[in-house]
N, C-alpha and C positions, 0 to 999 in steps of 0.2 A: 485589434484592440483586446485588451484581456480586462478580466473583471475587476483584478484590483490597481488596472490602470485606466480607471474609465476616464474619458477625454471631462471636459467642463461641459454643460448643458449647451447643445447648438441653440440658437436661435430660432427661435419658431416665427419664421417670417413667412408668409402664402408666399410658394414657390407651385413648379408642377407637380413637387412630392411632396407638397406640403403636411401630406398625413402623415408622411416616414420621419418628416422631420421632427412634429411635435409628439408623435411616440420616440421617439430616441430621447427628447426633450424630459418628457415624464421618467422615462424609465431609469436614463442616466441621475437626474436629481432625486427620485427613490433610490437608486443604488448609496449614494452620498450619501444619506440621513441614513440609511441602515447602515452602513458601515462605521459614523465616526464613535457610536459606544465602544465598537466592536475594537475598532484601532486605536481605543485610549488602555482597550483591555490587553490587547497585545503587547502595547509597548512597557503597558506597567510591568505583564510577566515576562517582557524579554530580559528584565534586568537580574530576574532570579534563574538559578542552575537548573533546579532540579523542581520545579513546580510540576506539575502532570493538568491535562486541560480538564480532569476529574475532579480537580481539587475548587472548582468555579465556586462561586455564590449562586442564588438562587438568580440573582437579576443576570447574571453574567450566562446563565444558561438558555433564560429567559431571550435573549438578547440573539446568542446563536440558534435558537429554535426558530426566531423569524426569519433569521438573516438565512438559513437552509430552506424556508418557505416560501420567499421572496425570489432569492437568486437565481433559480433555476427560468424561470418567466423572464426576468431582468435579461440574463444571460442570452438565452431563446431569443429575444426580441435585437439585442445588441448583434447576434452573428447571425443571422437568419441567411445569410448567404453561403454558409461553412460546412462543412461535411458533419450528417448528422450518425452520431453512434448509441445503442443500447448500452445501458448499466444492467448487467447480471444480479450487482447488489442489491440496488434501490427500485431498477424497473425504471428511470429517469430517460428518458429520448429527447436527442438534440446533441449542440455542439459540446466537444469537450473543451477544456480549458489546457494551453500550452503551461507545463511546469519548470522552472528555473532549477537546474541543479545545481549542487554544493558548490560553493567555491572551489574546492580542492576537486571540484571537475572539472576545473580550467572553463567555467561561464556557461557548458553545455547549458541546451536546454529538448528537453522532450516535448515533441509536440503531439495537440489532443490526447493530453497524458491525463487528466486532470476530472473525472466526475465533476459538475457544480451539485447536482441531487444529493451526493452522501461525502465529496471529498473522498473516492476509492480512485486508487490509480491502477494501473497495469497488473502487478501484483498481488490490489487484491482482487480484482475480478477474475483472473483465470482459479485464481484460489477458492473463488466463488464457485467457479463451473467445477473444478475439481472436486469440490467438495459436494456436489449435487450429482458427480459420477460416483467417487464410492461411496456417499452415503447411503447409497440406493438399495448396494449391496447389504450395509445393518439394519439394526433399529436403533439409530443413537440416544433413543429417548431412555434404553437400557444401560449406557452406554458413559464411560466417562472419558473426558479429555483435559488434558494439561496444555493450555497456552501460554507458551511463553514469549516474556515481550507483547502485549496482545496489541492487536487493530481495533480501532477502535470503530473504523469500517464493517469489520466482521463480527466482532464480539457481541451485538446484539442477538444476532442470528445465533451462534455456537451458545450460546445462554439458553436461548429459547429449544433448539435443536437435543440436545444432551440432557442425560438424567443427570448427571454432574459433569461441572465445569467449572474450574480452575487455572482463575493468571496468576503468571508468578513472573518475578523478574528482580533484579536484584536493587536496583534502583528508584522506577517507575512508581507511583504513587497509587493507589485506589487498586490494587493486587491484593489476591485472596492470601498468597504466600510471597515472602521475602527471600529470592531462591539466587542461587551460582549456579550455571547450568553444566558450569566445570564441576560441581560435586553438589546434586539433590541431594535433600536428606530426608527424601522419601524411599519407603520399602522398594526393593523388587518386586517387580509386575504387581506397580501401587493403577494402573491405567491404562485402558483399553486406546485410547492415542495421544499423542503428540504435537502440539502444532509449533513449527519455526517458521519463524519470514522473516530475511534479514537481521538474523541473530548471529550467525558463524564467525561474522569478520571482526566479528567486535572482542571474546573472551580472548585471551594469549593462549590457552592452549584448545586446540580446534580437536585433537585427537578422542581427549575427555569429554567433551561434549557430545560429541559423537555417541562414543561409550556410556554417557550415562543415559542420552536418550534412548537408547538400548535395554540398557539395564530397567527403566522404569514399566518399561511397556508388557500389556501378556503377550500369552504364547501367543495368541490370535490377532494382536492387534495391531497399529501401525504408526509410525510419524508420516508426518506431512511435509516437506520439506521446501519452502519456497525463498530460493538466494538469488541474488546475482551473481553469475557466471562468467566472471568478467572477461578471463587472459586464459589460455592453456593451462598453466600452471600457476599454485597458488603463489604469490608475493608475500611473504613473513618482512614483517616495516621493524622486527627487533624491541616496540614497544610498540607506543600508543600513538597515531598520529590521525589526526582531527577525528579521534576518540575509536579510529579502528586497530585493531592488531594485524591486520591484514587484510589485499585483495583478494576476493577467492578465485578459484581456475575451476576450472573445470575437471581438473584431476582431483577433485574434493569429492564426485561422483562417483570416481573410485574408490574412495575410502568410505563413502556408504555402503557400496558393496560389498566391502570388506566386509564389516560388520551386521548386516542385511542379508537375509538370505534372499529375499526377493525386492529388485528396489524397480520399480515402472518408472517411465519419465514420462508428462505431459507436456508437451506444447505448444504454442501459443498456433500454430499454424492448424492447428486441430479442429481447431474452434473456428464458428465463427465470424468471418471479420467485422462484421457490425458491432461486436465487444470491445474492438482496437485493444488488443493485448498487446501489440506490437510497440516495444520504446524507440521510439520516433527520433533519432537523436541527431541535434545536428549545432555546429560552434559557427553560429552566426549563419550564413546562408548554404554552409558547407554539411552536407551528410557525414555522419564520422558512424564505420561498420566495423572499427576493425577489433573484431569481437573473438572468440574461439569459434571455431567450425558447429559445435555441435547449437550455439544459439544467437550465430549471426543469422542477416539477413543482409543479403548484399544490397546497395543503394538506400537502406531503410535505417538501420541501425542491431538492435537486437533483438531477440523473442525472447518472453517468460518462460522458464522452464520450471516445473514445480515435481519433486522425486518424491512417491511417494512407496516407504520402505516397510517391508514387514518382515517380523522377526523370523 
């Protein structure tokens, strides 16, 4: 059972388990009352484009502040028999929640992909540990970075972490700058780093982006680079399709390198496994691996891999 498909309240009838059943009982009819503000708030902004969940009311945040307070316990109590994993984010212990991908992933779904503590999945907690490896090396409190596209997982942290810090994005609502990452229009070595997570597939030209993350960064500093690594070689779709310009490959590593004089890769096997960095992926009861070499995982699906590049 997942959390936003909790069954109807069982019956609390004295059985032999009759404790299990009237906590299931409580816990599932708590989950319901906390959720239906929550699900009149979603479906109002599913009808609008470009809203951002930044852009909330006061009640509306109000609202999700319980529902993240609540959930985790709810959650706990509803899978207590499920493999339990740490969040690197949040510190949160316990089951994770299986996630539904895009339609245009043919129904996959990832399983124990899903934080309920902060809502961080796969991506951002190795980004997490990544970032708790080189940070160690600076003092980022000296220190500035440009997020682009930001997490809203992370972004507390990287605020708190950094003498400045800066989202941008072109779109995206509650961003310090209104940025194309096909062409900043900030100085050369305006910043000490870079942050991308699932940014690449989206502009039409991948090359410029590349280049301008380059171009923005000092001598000394670095981007962070966390995609999906999906096929050997990138897929160019010739336009936009369900809002990507492309799959990336893995030959997109090489053209970090290109421009990178040093680029490390981390991966998900590094860590770990109590993090579950690992995308769990499977189309119905079938495992699907067939990933590139360098972030499959046979029988599993794929591993995170996060390049982290310096000039």
């Amino acid at each position: 059972m997942s959390l936003h498909d909790a069954a109807e309240p069982v019956d609390s009838c004295i059985t032999d388990q009759g404790c299990v059943v009237m906590q299931q009982d409580w816990a599932t009819g708590a989950l319901q009352i906390i959720r239906r503000p929550f699900r009149r708030l979603v479906t109002r902004r599913g009808n609008q484009d470009s809203v951002s969940w930044s852009e909330g009311t006061e009640k509306d945040r109000w609202t999700e502040s319980l529902k993240n307070a609540v959930r985790p316990h709810v959650y706990r109590l509803l899978h207590s028999g499920g493999p339990n994993f740490t969040c690197p984010v949040c510190g949160y212990v316990g089951p994770f929640k299986d996630k539904r991908m895009p339609a245009a992933a043919g129904g996959m779904i990832r399983r124990h992909s899903k934080c309920v503590g902060c809502g961080s999945s796969e991506r951002h907690r190795i980004l997490s540990l990544v970032l708790d490896d080189v940070l160690g090396q600076w003092n980022p409190a000296s220190r500035s970075l440009l997020h682009i596209a930001p997490d809203l997982a992370l972004q507390p942290r990287l605020r708190r972490a950094f003498g400045t810090y800066h989202a941008a994005d072109l779109f995206q609502a509650g961003v310090d700058f209104r940025e194309d990452l096909q062409c900043l229009s900030f100085a050369s070595a305006s910043y000490d780093s870079i942050l991308v997570s699932r940014v690449l597939m989206i502009p039409p030209d991948l090359e410029s982006c590349i280049r301008e993350m380059r171009r923005v960064l000092r001598p000394d500093g670095m981007a962070i680079v966390g995609e999906a690594w999906l096929c050997e070689h990138t897929q160019e779709y010739g336009g936009l399709r369900d809002g990507h310009s492309r799959r990336l490959g893995a030959d997109t590593i090489r053209m970090l390198q290109q421009h990178f004089r040093d680029v490390t890769l981390f991966r998900a096997a590094q860590f770990d496994q109590r993090y579950q960095l690992m995308n769990r992926t499977y189309h119905g009861d079938q495992v699907v691996d067939d990933y590139p070499a360098i972030t499959r995982e046979v029988g599993v699906g794929y591993q995170e891999l996060v390049a982290v590049c310096r000039p």
